[in-house]
Wavefront OBJ file of the C-alpha trace (Angstrom):
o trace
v -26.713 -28.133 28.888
v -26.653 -27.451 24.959
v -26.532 -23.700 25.864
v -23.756 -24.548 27.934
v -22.020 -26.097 25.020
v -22.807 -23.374 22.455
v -21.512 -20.578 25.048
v -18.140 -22.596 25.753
v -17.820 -22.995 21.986
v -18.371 -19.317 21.483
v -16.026 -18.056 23.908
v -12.895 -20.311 22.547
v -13.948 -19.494 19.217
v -13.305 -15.657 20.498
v -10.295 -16.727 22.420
v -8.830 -18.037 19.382
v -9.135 -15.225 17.581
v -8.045 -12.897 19.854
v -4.613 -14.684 19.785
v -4.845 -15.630 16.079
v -5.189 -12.317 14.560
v -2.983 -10.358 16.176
v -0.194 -13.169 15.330
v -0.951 -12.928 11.706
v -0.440 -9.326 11.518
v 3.009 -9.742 13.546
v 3.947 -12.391 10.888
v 2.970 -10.096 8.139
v 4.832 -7.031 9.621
v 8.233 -9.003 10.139
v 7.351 -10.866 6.104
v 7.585 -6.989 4.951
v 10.413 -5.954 6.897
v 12.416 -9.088 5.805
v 11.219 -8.403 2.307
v 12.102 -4.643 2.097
v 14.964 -4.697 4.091
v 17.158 -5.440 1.212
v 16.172 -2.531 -0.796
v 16.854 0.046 2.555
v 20.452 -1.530 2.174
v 20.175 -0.365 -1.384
v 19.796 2.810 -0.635
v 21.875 3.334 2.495
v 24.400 2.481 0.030
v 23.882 5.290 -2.724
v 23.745 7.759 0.210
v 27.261 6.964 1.531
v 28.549 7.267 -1.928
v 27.081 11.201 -2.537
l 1 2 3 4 5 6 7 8 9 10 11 12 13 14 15 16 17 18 19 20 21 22 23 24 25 26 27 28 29 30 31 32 33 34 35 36 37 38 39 40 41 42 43 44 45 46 47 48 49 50
């Protein structure tokens, strides 16, 4: 029964992660793009002006 418990507690420890890290990159990829988005604006602008 314990190795029942330790092999449940292992798989949703796994299960978590495979949903958790893949999140945290997403929400680190769209942080960037929010965060350098303003400075591509920047530069679209200095373009149109050459």
């Amino acid at each position: 029964m314990k190795a029942l418990k330790v092999l449940l507690i292992g798989i949703a420890a796994l299960l978590t992660a495979v949903i958790v890290i893949p999140l945290t990159i997403l929400a680190g990829l769209f942080v960037w793009l929010k965060l350098t988005e303003e400075a591509d604006e920047g530069d679209l602008d200095l373009d149109d002006a050459i």
